[in-house]
C-alpha positions as CSV (number, residue, x, y, z in Angstrom):
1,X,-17.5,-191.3,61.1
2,X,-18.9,-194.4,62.7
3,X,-22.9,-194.1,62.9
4,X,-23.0,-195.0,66.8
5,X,-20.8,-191.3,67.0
6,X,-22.9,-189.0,69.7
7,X,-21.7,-185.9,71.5
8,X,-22.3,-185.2,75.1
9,X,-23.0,-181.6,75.5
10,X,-22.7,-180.4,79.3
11,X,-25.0,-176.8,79.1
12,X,-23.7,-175.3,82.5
13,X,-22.1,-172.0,80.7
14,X,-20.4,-169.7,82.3
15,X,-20.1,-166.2,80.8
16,X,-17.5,-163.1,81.3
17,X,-19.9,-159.5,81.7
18,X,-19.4,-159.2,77.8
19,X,-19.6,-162.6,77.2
20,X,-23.5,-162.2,78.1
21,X,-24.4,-159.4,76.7
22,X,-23.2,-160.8,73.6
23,X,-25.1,-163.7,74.1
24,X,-28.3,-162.1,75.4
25,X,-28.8,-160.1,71.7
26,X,-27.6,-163.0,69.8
27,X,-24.3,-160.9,68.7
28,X,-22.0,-164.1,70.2
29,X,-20.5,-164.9,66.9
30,X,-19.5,-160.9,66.5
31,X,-15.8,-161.4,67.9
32,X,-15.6,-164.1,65.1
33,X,-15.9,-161.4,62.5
34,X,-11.6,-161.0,63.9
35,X,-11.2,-164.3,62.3
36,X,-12.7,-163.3,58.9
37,X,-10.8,-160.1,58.8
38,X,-7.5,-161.9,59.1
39,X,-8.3,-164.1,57.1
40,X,-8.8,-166.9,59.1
41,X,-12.6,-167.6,58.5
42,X,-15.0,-166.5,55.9
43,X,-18.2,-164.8,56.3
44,X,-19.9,-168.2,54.7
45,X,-18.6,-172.1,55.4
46,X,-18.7,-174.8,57.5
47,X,-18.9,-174.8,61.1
48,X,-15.2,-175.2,62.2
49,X,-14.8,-178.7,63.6
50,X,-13.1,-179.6,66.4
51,X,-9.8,-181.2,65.7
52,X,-10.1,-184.1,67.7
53,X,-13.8,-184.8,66.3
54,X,-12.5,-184.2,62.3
55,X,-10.1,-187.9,63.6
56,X,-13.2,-189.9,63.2
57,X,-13.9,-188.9,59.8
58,X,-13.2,-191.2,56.9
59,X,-11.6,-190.1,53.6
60,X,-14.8,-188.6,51.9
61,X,-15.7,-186.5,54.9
62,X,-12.2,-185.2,55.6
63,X,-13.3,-182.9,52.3
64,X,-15.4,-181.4,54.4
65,X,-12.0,-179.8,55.9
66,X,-11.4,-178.3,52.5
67,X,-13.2,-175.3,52.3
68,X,-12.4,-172.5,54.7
69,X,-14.4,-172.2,58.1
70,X,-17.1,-170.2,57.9
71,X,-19.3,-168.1,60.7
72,X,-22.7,-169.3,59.2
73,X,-23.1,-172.0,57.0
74,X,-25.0,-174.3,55.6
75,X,-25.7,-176.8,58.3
76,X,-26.8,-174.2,60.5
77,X,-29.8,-173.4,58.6
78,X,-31.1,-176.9,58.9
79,X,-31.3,-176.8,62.6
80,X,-27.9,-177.4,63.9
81,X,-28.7,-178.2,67.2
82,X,-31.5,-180.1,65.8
83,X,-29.8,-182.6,63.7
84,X,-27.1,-185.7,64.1
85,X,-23.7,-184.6,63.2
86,X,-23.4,-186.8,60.5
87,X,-26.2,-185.3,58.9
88,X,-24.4,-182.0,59.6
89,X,-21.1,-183.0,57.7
90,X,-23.8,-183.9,55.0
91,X,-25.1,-180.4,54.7
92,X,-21.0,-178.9,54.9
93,X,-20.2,-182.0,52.0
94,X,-23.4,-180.6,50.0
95,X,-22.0,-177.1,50.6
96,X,-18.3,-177.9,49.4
97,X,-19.1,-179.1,46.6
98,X,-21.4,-176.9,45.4
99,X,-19.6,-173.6,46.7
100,X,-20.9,-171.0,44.4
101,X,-21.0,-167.1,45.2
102,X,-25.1,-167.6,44.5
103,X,-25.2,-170.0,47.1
104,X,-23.2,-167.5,50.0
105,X,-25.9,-165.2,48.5
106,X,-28.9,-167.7,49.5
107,X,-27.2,-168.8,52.6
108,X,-26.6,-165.3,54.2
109,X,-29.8,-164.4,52.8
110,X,-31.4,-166.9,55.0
111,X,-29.3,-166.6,57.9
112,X,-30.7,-162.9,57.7
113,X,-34.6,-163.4,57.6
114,X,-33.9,-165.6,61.0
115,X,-31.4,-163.2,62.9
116,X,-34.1,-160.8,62.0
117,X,-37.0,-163.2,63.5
118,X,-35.1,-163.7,66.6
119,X,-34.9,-160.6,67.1
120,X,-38.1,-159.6,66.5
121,X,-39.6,-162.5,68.5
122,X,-38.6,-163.3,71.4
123,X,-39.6,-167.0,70.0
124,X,-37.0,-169.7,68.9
125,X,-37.8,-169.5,65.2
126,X,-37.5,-172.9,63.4
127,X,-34.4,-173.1,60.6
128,X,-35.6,-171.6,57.3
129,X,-35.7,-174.3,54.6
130,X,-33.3,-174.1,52.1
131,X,-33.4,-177.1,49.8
132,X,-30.8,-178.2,47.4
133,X,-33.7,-177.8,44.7
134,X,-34.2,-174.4,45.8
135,X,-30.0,-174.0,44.4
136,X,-30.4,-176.4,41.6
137,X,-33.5,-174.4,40.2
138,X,-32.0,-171.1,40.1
139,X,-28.8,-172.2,38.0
């Protein structure tokens, strides 16, 4: 993926009666939990990329694509809408190749303790800091 690569978001959303409730308790990824039960998705993984974005890649980052989408993953714990998306390929590439069941463990662990904060506070909580030491050190 070239480094000059930027998205464009346009934030204008428009949302059925469900569609914002959903949203408006943070439950927006529930309907995704139909994916994981077909087997579609996973519970843990990389964000699923957009087909026409995963055409940029090169050959290294197209191994991002190996391991099966995911609801929460890696990336999203270090601030998804906060960093580039090459960076966030970075975090999936860590995540493929160091798929573990610990890891799931420490990732939905963490994704817990912040669904939990935003619910608690109505405050955008910063991403919990999972480091790659943090996984090395426990194995």
């Amino acid at each position: 993926m070239p480094h000059t690569f930027k998205f464009f978001r346009y934030d204008q959303r428009i949302y059925t009666e469900i569609g914002s409730v959903l949203h408006k308790y943070k439950l927006y990824k529930l309907p995704l939990l139909w994916n994981v039960l077909k087997g579609d998705m996973s519970l843990i993984g990389p964000e699923p990329e957009n087909p026409d974005v995963a055409n940029y890649y090169n050959r290294y980052q197209m191994n991002r694509l190996i391991a099966r989408p995911g609801i929460i993953g890696y990336a999203q714990l270090h601030g998804l809408n906060n960093i580039t998306h090459r960076k966030k390929v970075e975090y999936d590439l860590y995540y493929v190749h160091n798929q573990s069941y610990l890891l799931d463990l420490k990732i939905a662990w963490a994704y817990l303790r912040i669904f939990m904060k935003k619910t608690v506070d109505s405050k955008k909580p910063k991403a919990v800091d999972l480091q790659v030491e943090d996984y090395k050190s426990s194995n």
